[in-house]
Steps between C-alpha positions, in 0.01 A plus 500: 500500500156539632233181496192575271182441613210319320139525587153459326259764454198551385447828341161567316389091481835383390754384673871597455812379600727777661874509571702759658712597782206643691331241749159298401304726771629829275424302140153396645426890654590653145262227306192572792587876389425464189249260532306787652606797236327249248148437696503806527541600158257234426189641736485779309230532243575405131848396584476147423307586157814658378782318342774312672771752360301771665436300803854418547629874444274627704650286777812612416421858477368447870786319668729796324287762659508310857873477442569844415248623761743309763823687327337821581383389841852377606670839325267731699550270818858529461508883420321553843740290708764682373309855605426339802892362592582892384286601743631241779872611425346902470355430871787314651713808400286715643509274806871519522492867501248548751684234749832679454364847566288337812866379615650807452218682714580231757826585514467889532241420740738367788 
């Protein structure tokens, strides 16, 4: 059974107990993240005016696009690593081929 870990944060003025199996360094990283999504959210004109429901989905709404951004980022990253080990295994096999008919040209050669 894994050890959870507890650490304060301070996300957006308040602070917040977290627990968790991921280490304080990790909880405090994710809270600095979002930290930043929100003064972000908050520089832009007007946003403060609106309500806190808005305010709030709106942050939400922005960590979901970051996060599905990253999906599609890793997907396509992972598509073209498997093109590219294709490629590798294509190339070795073409390697192969070449160094056996070099051998055999060797060998009719003496």
């Amino acid at each position: 059974m894994s050890d959870k870990n507890y650490t304060q944060v301070l996300i957006d003025g308040n602070i917040y107990t977290l627990g968790g199996a991921e280490d304080q360094e990790y909880m405090q990283k994710v809270a600095s993240y979002i930290n930043e999504k929100i003064s972000g959210l908050k520089a832009q004109p007007g946003f403060t005016r609106q309500n806190k429901d808005y305010q709030e989905v709106m942050i939400y709404l922005n960590l979901a696009d970051d996060y599905f951004k990253a999906v599609q980022e890793a997907r396509r990253l992972k598509d073209k690593n498997e093109d590219l080990e294709k490629e590798v295994y294509s190339l070795k096999h073409e390697l192969i081929g070449v160094q056996m008919k070099l051998d055999a040209a060797r060998e009719e050669s003496k």
